[in-house]
N, C-alpha and C positions, 0 to 999 in steps of 0.2 A: 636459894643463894648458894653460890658456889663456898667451898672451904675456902679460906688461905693458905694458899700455897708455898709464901716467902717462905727461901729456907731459914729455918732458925737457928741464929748464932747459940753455937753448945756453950752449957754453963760451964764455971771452972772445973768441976771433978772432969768431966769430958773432954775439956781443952786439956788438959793433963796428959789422959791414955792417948789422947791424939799425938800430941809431942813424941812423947815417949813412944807410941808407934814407928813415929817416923823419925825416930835417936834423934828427936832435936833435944839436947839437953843446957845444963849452964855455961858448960864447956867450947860447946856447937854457938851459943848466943852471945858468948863473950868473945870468939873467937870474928864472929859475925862485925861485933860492933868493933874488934880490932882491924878491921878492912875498910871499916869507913873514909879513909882518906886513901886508897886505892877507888873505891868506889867514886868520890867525888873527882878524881884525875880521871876517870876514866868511862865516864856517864854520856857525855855529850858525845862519842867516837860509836861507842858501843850504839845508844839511840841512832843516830845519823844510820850506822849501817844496817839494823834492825830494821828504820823505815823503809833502805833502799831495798831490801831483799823483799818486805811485801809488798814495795810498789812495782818488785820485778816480775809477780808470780799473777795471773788472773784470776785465781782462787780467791785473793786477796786482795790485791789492788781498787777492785768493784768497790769497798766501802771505803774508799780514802780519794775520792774520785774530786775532792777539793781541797786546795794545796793551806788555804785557812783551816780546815778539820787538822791535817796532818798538826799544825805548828801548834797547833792547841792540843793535841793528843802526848806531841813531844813534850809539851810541858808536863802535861800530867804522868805521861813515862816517867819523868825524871824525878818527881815525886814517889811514885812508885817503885823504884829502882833502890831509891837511896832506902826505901820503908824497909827493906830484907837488910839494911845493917845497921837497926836502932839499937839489936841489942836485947830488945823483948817484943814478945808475940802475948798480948794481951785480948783481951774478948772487944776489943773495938780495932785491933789491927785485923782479927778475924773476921768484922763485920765489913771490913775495907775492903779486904780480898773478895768475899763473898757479890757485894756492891760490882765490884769489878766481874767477876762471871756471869753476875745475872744482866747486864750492861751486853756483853757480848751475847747472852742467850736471848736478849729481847731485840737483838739486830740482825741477828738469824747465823752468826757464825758459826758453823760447824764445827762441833767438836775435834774434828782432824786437823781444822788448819789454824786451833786455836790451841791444838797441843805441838803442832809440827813446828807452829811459830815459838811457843815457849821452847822447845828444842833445840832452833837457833839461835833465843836470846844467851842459851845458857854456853853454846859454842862459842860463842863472840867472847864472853865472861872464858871463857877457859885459854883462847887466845890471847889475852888482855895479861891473864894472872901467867902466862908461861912465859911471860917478857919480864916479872917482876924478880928484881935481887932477892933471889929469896932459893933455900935449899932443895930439893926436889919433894922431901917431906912434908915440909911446908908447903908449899904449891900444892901438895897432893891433898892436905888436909884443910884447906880453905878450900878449894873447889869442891870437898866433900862437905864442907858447912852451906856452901851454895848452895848445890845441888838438892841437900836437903831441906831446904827453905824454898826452894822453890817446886820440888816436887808436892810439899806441902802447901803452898798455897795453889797450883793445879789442883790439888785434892779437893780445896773448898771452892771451886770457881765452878767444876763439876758438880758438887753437889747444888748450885744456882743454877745449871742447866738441866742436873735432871729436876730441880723445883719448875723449873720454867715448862717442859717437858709435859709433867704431870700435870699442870694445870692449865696448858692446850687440850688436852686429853679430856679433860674433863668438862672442858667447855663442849668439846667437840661432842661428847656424851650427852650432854644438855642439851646442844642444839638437835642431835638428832633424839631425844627424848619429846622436845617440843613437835619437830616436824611429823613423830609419829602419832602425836596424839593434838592434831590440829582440829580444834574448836571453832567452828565458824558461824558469824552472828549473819542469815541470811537477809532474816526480815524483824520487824519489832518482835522481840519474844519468840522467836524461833533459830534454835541453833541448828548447825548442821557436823557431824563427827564423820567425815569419809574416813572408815577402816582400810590398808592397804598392807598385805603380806601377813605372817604370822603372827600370830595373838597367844603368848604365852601367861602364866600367871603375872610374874610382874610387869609386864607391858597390862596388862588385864586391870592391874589395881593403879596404876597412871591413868589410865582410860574413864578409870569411874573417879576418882580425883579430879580431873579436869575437867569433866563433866561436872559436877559436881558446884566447885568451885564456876564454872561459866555460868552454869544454871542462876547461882544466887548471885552475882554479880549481874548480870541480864537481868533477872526476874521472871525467866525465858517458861515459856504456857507449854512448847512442841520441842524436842528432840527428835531430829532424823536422824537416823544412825544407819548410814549406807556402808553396805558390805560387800559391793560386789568388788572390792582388791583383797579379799580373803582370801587364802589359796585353800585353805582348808578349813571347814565346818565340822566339827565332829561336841561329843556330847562336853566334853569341855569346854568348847567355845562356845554352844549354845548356854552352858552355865553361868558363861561367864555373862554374858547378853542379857540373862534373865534377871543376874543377880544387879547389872547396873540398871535396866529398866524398875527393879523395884524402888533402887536409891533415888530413878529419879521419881519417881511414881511419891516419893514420900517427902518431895518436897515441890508438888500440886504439882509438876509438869507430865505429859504424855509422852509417850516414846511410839514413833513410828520405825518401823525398820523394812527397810529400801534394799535394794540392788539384789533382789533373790534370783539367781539362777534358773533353771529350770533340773541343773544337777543338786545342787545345794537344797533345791525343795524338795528331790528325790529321800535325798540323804536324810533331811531330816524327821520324812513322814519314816524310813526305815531305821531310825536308830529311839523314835517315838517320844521326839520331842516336844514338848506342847509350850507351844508358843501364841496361843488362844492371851494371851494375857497383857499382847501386844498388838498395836496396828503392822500392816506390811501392806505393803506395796511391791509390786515387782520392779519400777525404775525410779530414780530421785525426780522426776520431773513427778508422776504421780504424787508420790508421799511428799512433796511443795505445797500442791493443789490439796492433800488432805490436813496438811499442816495450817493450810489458811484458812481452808472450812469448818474446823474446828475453832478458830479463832473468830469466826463470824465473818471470814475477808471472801475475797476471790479477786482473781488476776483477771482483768477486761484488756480488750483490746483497744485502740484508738477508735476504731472504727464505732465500737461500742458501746465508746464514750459519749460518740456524738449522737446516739440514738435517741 
């Protein structure tokens, strides 16, 4: 089972340094909730132009490709919008923003055009606040409470992508974990393990795991364990062979070992491996045919049948 990867909303000591990192302080959040009726006169101009600039760009436009998504996305902008002048950033305004990045990291928006767009929400916000009665000082220091609120919730939208990020990552590991150690149920009680590419130690202790694991779910009598995708045989990999044929050796099944080269048999009579402890076969069709007559079976033909 994979980890969970949601990222986690930081406790308050954390939510603390974080602010304080980023000078949001009482001054910054009262100053915040003093622009709330700027914000309310000036929500529904700001959105409007905000959609019109990603409906102008094809980086962006692609996921807004129905004009229902847009009108419902505006709503919840505008919810959004107004959330940066409550006034306080608590651990469930932190859980919002985060909600909101991993929302865009699970729809595949690129990090670039989802900071180039917060870039232009916040120009729009600066053209809006430089038409307001207000001193140059003023203007200057309400655009720097913005700015810092919103640079701040970018921070946690980011940490939802690289969560999102890390546990693509990790699936993607799994799957190809799975695909290299593929267990196949050929016939009743006989599996079959194609080895393909290098065999390191932990690839080596996956290999006798899943073996392992098939074996006693099957209740499988034969292991085939074909190796002719091994690039290389040396006394490590033969150890490693030895040591899963005893695992499987000690829960009643046999291991036959398939795909030997004519180099690979070289090598191993020259590095003086004994491998007397196992069946081989030099192709999988062979080591089939010794896997069923072991089991009391045999492959007939039609023709056979009707003898």
């Amino acid at each position: 089972m994979l980890p969970d990867t949601t990222p986690v909303t930081p406790d308050a000591h954390t939510l603390a340094l974080r602010l304080r990192f980023f000078r949001i302080d009482p001054g910054v959040l009262a100053r915040l909730a003093a622009l709330r009726p700027f914000a309310e006169r000036t929500m529904s101009d700001i959105i409007d132009r905000f959609y019109e600039h990603l409906l102008s760009q094809p980086e962006t436009r692609d996921y807004l490709d129905d004009p229902a998504l847009v009108e419902r996305l505006k709503r919840k902008q505008a919810a959004y919008f107004l959330g940066m002048f409550r006034g306080e950033i608590d651990l469930a305004y932190v859980q919002g923003r985060m909600k909101v990045g991993a929302v865009h990291a699970k729809l595949a928006v690129a990090t670039q055009w989802y900071v180039g767009a917060c870039t232009h929400y916040l120009q729009l916000i600066h053209e809006h606040l430089h038409r307001e009665r207000a001193s140059d000082e003023e203007r200057r220091a309400s655009f720097e409470a913005i700015e810092r609120i919103m640079h701040f919730d970018v921070s946690l939208a980011i940490d939802a992508y690289i969560a999102r990020h890390h546990e693509s990552r990790l699936r993607h590991q799994e799957a190809i974990r799975e695909l290299s150690t593929p267990v196949i149920r050929v016939h009743d009680r006989v599996l079959l393990l194609p080895l393909v590419g290098t065999i390191d130690s932990a690839r080596a202790q996956r290999v006798m795991e899943s073996v392992l694991v098939r074996i006693g779910e099957e209740h499988a009598r034969v292991l085939l364990l074909d190796i002719a995708g091994v690039t290389v045989v040396d006394t490590q990999v033969a150890d490693y062979l030895l040591k899963t044929t005893s695992a499987v050796r000690l829960l009643g099944a046999k291991t036959i070992l398939t795909g030997i080269s004519p180099q690979v048999a070289r090598t191993v009579v020259e590095l003086g491996v004994d491998l007397t402890s196992l069946y081989t076969r030099n192709t999988l069709s062979d080591g089939l045919d010794l896997a069923l007559s072991l089991l009391d079976k045999q492959i007939r033909t039609i023709d056979q049948e009707r003898v």
